[in-house]
C-alpha positions in Angstrom: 0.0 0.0 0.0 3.0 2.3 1.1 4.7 1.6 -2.6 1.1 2.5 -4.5 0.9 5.9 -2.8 4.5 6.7 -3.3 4.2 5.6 -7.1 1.3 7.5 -7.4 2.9 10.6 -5.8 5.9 10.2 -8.3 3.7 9.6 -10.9 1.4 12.5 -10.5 4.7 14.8 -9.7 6.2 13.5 -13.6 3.0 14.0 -15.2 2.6 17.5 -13.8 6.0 18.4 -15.3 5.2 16.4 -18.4 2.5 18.8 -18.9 4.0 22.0 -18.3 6.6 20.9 -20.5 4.7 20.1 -23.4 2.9 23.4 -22.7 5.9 25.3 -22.9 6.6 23.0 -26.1 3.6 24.3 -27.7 3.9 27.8 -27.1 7.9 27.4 -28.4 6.6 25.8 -31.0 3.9 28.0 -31.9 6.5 30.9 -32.0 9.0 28.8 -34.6 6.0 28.2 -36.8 4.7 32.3 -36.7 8.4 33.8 -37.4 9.0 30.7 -40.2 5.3 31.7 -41.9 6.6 35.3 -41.7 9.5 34.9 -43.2 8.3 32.9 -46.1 5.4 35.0 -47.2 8.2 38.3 -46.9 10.1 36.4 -49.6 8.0 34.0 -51.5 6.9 36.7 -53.7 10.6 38.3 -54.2 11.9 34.4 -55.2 8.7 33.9 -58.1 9.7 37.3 -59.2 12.9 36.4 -59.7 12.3 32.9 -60.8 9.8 34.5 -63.5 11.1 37.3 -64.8 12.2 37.5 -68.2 15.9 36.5 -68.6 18.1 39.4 -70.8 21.4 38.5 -72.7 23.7 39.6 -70.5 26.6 39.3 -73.3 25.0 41.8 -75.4 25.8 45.7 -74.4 23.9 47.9 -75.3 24.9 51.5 -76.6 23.6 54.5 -75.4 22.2 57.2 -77.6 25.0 59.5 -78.7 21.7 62.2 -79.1 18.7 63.0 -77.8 15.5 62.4 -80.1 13.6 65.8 -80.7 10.2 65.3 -80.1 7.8 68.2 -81.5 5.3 68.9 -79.0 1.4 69.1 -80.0 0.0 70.7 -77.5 -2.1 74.1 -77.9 0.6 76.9 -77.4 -1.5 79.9 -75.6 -1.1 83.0 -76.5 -0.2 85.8 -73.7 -2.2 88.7 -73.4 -1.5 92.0 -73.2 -3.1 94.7 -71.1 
């Protein structure tokens, strides 16, 4: 009879540490999954963007205008008045 109580003494003490541990497990573990799903929505749409966009020749250069194109405006010009 002595045994039984001081098994179930034990017993009681483990589980009541076995909770609190797991409770502290979830909570841990409930913070690892937040800062993970944060971090992969900031940069799930950088990496498609970069997975998707359109790949350029990188061996080509490319040669800048030597001039500027003139571009003849047509809007309506107004006409100051005089007073």
């Amino acid at each position: 009879m002595l045994q039984t109580k001081k098994r179930s003494k034990e017993r009681l003490r483990f589980e009541g540490i076995f909770r609190e541990a797991t409770a502290t497990m979830n909570f841990i573990d409930c913070l690892v999954l937040t800062f993970a799903n944060i971090a992969l929505c900031l940069s799930l749409p950088k990496l498609l963007s970069l997975m998707l966009a359109p790949k350029t020749n990188r061996t080509q250069s490319v040669e800048p205008a030597s001039t500027a194109p003139v571009i003849e405006s047509e809007a309506v010009t107004l006409i100051p008045l005089e007073g």
